[in-house]
Biotite code that builds the C-alpha atoms (Angstrom):
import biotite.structure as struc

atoms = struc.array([
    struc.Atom([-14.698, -5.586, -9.731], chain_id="A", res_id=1, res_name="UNK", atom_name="CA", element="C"),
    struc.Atom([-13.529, -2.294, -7.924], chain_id="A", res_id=2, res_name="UNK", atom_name="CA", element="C"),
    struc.Atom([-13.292, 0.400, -10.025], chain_id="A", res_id=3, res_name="UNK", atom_name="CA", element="C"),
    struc.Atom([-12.562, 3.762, -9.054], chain_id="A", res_id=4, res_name="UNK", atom_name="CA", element="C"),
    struc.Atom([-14.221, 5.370, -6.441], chain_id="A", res_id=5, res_name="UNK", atom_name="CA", element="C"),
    struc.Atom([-14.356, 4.373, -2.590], chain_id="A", res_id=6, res_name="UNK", atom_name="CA", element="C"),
    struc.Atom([-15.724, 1.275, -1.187], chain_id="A", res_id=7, res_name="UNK", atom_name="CA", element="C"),
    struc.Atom([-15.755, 1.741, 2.876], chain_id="A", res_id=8, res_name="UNK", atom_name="CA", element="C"),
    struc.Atom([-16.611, -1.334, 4.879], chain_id="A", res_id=9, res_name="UNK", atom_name="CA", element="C"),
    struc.Atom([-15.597, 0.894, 7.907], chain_id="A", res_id=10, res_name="UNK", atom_name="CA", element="C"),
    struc.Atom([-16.901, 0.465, 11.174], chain_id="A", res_id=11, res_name="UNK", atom_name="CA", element="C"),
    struc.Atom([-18.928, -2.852, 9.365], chain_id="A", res_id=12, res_name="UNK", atom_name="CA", element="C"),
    struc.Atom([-19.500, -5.995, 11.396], chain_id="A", res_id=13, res_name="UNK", atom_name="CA", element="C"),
    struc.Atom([-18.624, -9.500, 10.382], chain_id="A", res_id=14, res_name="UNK", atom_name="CA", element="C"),
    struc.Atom([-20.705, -11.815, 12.163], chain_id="A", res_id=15, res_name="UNK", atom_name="CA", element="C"),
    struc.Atom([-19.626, -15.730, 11.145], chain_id="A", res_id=16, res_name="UNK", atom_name="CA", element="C"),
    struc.Atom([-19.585, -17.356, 7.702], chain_id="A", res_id=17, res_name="UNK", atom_name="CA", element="C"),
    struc.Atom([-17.214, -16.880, 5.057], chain_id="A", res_id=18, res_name="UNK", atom_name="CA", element="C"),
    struc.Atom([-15.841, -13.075, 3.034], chain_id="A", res_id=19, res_name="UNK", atom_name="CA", element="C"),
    struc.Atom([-14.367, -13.901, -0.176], chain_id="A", res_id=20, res_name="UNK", atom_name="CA", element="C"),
    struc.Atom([-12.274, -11.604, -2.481], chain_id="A", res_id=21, res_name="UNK", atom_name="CA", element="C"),
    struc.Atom([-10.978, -14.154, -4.343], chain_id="A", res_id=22, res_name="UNK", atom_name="CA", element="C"),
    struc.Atom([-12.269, -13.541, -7.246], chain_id="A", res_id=23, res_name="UNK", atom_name="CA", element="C"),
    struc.Atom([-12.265, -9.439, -6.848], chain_id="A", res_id=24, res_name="UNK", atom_name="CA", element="C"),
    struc.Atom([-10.426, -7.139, -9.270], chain_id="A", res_id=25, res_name="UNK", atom_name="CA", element="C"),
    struc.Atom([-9.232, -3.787, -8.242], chain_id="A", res_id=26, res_name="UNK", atom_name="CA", element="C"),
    struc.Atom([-8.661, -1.318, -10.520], chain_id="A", res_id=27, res_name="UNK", atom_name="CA", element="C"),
    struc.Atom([-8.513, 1.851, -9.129], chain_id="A", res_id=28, res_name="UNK", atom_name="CA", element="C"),
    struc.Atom([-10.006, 3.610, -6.255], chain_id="A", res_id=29, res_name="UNK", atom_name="CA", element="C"),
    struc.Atom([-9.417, 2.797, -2.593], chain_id="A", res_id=30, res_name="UNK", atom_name="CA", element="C"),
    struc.Atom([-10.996, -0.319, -0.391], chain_id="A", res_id=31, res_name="UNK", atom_name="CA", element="C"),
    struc.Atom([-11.164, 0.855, 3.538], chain_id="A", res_id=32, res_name="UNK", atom_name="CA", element="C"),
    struc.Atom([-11.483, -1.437, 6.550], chain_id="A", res_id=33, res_name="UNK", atom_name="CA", element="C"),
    struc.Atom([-11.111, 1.279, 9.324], chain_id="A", res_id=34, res_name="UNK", atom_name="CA", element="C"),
    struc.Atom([-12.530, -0.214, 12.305], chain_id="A", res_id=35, res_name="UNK", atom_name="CA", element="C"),
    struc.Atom([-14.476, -3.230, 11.435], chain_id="A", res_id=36, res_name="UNK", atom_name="CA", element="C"),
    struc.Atom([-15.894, -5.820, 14.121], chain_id="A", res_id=37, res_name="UNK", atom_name="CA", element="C"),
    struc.Atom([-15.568, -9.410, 13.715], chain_id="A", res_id=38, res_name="UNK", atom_name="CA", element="C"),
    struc.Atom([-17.733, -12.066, 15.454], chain_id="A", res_id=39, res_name="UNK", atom_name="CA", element="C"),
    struc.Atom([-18.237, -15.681, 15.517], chain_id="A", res_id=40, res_name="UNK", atom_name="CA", element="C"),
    struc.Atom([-15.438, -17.227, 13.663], chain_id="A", res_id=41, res_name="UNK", atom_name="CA", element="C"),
    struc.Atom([-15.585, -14.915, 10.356], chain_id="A", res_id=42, res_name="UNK", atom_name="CA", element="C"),
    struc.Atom([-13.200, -16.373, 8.046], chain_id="A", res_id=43, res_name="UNK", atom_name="CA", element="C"),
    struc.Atom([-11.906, -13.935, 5.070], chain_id="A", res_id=44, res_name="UNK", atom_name="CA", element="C"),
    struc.Atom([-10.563, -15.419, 1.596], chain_id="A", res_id=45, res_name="UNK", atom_name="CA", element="C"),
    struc.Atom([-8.328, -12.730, -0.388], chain_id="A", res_id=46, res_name="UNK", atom_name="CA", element="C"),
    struc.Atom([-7.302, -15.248, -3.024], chain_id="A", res_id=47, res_name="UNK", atom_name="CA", element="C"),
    struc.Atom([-4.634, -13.437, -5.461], chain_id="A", res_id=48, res_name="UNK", atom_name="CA", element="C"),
    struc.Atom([-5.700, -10.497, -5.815], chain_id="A", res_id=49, res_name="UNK", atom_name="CA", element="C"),
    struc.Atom([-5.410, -8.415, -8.792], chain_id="A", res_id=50, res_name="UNK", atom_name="CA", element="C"),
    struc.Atom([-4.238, -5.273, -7.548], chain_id="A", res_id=51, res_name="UNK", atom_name="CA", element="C"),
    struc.Atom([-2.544, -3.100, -10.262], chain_id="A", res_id=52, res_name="UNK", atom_name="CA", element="C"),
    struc.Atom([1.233, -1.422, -10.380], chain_id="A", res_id=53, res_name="UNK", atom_name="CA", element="C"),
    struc.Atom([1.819, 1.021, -8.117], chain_id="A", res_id=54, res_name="UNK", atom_name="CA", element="C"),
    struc.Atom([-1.677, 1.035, -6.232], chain_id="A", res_id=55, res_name="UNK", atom_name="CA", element="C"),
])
């Protein structure tokens, strides 16, 4: 769960294998992805989201 506050994967680097969200609730705050790298076939899985109203 994301709950307020900031979570920054900014300037991060993905290197292969599998990101999953799909089970990740957001309720508030803000989730950055400013500049990431991705290498070697990273694969991401948002699922459905739970992103409230209005965010």
């Amino acid at each position: 769960m994301f709950s307020r506050g900031t979570v920054d994967f900014g300037s991060a680097v993905f290197s292969g294998g599998t990101v999953t969200f799909e089970r990740a609730t957001l309720t508030g705050g803000t989730v950055t992805f400013d500049d990431p790298t991705f290498r070697g076939g990273t694969v991401f899985e948002w699922g459905p989201l739970s992103v409230p109203a209005g965010a």
